[in-house]
C-alpha positions in Angstrom: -11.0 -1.9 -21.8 -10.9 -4.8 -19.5 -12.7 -5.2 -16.7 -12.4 -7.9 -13.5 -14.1 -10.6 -13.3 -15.8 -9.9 -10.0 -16.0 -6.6 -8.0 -15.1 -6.5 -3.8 -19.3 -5.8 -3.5 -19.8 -9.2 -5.5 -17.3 -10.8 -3.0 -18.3 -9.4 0.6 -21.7 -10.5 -0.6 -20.4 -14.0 -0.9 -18.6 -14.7 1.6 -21.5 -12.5 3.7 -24.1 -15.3 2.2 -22.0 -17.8 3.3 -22.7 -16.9 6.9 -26.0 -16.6 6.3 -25.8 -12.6 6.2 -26.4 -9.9 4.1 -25.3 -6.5 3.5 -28.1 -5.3 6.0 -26.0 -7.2 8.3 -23.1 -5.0 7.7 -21.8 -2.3 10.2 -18.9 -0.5 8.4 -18.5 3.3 9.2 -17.5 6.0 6.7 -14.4 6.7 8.8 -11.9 3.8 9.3 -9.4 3.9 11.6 -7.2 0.4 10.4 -4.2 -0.6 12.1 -1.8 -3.8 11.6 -0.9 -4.3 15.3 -4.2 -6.1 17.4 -3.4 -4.4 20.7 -3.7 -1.3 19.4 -7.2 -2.0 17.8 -8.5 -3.2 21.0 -7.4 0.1 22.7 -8.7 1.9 20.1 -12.1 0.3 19.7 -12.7 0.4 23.7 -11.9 4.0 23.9 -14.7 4.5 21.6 -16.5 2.0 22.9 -16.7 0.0 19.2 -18.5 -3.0 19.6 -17.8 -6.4 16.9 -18.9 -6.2 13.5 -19.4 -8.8 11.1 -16.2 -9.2 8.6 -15.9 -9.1 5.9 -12.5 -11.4 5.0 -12.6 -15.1 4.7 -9.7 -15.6 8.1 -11.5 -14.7 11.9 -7.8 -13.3 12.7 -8.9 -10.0 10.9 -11.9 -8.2 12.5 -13.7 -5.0 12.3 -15.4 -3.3 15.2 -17.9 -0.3 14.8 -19.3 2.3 16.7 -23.0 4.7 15.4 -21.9 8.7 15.2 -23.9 11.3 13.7 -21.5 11.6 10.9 -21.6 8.0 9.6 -19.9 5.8 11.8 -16.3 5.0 13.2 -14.6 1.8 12.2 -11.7 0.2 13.3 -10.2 -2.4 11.5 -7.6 -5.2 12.2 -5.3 -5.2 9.0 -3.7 -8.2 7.8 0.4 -6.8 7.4 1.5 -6.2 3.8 -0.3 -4.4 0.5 -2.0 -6.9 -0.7 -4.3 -8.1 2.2 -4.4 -4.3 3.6 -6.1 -3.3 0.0 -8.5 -6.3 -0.3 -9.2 -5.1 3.0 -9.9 -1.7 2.5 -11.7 -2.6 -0.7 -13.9 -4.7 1.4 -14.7 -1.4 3.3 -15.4 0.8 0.5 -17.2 -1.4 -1.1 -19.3 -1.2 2.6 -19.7 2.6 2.4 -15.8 3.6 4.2 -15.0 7.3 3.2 -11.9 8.1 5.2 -9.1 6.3 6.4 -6.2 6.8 8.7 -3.8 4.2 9.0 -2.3 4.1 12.6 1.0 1.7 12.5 4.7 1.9 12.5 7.9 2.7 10.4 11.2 2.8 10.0 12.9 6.1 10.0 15.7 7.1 7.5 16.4 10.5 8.5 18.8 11.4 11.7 15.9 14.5 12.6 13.3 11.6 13.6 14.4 9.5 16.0 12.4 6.7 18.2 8.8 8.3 18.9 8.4 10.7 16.1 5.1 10.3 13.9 5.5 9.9 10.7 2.7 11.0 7.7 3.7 10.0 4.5 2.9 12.6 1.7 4.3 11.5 -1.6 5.4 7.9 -2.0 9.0 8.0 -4.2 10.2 4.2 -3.8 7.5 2.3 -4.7 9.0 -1.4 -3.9 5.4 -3.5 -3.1 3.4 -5.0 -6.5 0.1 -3.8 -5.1 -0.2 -0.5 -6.5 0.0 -1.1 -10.1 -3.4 -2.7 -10.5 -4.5 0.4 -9.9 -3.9 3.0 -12.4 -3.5 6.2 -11.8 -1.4 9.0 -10.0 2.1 7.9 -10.7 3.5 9.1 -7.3 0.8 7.7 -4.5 -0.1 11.2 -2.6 -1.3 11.8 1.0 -5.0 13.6 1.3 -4.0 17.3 1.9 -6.8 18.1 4.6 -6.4 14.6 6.5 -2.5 15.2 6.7 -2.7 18.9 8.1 -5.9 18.0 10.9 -3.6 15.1 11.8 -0.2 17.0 12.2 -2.1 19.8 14.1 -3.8 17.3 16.3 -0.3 14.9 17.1 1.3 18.2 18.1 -1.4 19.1 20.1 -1.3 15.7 22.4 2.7 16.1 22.6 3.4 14.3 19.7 6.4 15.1 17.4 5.5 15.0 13.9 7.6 15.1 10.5 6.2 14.7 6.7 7.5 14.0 3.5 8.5 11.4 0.6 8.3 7.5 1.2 9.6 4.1 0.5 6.8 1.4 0.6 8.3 -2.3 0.0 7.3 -5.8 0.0 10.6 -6.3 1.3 10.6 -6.1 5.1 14.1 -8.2 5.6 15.5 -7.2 2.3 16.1 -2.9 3.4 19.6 -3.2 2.4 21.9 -0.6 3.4 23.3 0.6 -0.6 19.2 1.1 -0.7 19.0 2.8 2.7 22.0 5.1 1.6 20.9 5.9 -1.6 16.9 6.5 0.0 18.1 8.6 2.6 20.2 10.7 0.2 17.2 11.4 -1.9 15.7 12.7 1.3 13.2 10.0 1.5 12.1 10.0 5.2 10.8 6.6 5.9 9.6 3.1 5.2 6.6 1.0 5.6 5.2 -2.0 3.7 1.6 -0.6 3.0 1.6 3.3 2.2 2.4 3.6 -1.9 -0.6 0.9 -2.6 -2.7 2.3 0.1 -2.8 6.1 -1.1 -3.3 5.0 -4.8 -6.2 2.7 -3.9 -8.0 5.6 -2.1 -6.8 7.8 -5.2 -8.4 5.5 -7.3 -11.8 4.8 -5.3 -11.9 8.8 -5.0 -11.4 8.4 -0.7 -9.7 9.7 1.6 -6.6 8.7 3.3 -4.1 9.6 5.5 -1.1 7.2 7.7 0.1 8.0 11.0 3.3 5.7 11.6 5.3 6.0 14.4 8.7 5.5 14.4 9.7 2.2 15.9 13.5 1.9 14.5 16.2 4.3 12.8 18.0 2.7 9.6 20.1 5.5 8.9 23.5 4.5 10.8 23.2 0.7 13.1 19.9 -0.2 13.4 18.3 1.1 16.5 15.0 -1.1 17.1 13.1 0.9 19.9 9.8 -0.5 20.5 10.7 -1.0 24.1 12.0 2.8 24.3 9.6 5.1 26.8 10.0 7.6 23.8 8.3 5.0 21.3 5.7 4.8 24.0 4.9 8.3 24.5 4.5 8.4 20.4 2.1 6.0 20.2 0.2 7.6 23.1 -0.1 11.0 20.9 -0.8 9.0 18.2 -3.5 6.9 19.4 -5.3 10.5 20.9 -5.0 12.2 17.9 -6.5 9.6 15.9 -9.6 9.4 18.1 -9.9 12.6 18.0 -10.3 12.9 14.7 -12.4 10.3 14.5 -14.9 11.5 16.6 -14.9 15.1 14.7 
């Protein structure tokens, strides 16, 4: 069996060295909330009052903040967009003692039922369109954590949220969704898209974490394209979204 040439401890503890720092140095916490839009960090980290960590990619434009609990530490993370830089990522953060994650983003919605504002929590990926998730072998369909995804759907209903679950189409893709794809998806009764999910559920399935995404839904695909990020209903999702998460968090 091959192995890789260098592991994500061996390369945090580079680039750490580089800065004249050292694992000691390192604030990760075993929960990670990570998130690809920086606004929504920043509102996350205040509310639980996370303060900067050191980080652990090569680019400042991705940082970590961290606040102490008594059951390991809260993390949140500022994810680069895409499977590849949100698994190095991640990997960085495993290899830093991360147990949990819960991905708090968007998607786009391919079912009529879940309209502008409805969370989204992917369970089984079924379109796996991103080239991330075969370096890691394993499950062949990427699954949700079973516990993570019924704590959070309790939790989003109770802040007001709507929630729906089921399959998923992860793809590199974001300005290639054609519409004989989106027909033949949404016939299958895949519920939504993303560009991270399939890689990130078979990474934590293959580091033995846990891992749960949130993703509101910030466009419907299923008839004209409906983009409604300025919608008060897209608002009020994230806002049941961003509670729920915290919430958890600070379980």
């Amino acid at each position: 069996m091959s192995n890789p040439r260098f592991t994500p401890r061996e390369a945090v503890y580079g680039r750490l060295k580089a800065r004249n720092l050292s694992f000691k140095d390192i604030r990760v916490g075993t929960k990670v909330l990570l998130t690809w839009t920086e606004s929504w960090g920043e509102k996350l980290a205040n509310e639980l009052e996370a303060t900067p960590a050191p980080r652990t990619m090569f680019a400042n434009t991705f940082w970590l903040r961290t606040v102490e609990s008594n059951q390991g530490g809260i993390t949140v993370a500022f994810a680069p967009i895409g499977a590849p830089g949100t698994i190095m990522l991640m990997e960085d953060l495993i290899a830093c003692g991360a147990e949990s994650f819960v991905g708090v983003g968007a998607a786009g919605s391919l079912d009529a039922k879940n309209t502008v504002g409805t969370v989204l929590i992917p369970e089984t990926v079924k379109v796996i369109d991103e080239g991330t998730s075969k370096h890691y072998p394993g499950q062949q369909a990427p699954t949700v954590d079973t516990k993570l995804h019924n704590e959070l759907c309790s939790l989003i209903e109770k802040h007001g949220g709507k929630t729906a679950s089921g399959d998923w189409w992860s793809t590199d893709g974001f300005y290639r969704e054609m519409n004989d794809d989106i027909a033949s998806h949404t016939k299958a009764g895949i519920v939504g898209v993303d560009m991270e999910t399939s890689a990130m559920y078979q990474l934590a399935h293959y580091r033995n974490v846990q891992i749960c995404n949130t993703l509101v839904v910030s466009d419907e695909l299923w008839a004209d394209w409906n983009y409604g990020i300025s919608f008060e209903e897209f608002r009020t999702g994230v806002a049941a979204m961003h509670k729920s998460v915290i919430e958890w968090a600070q379980s």
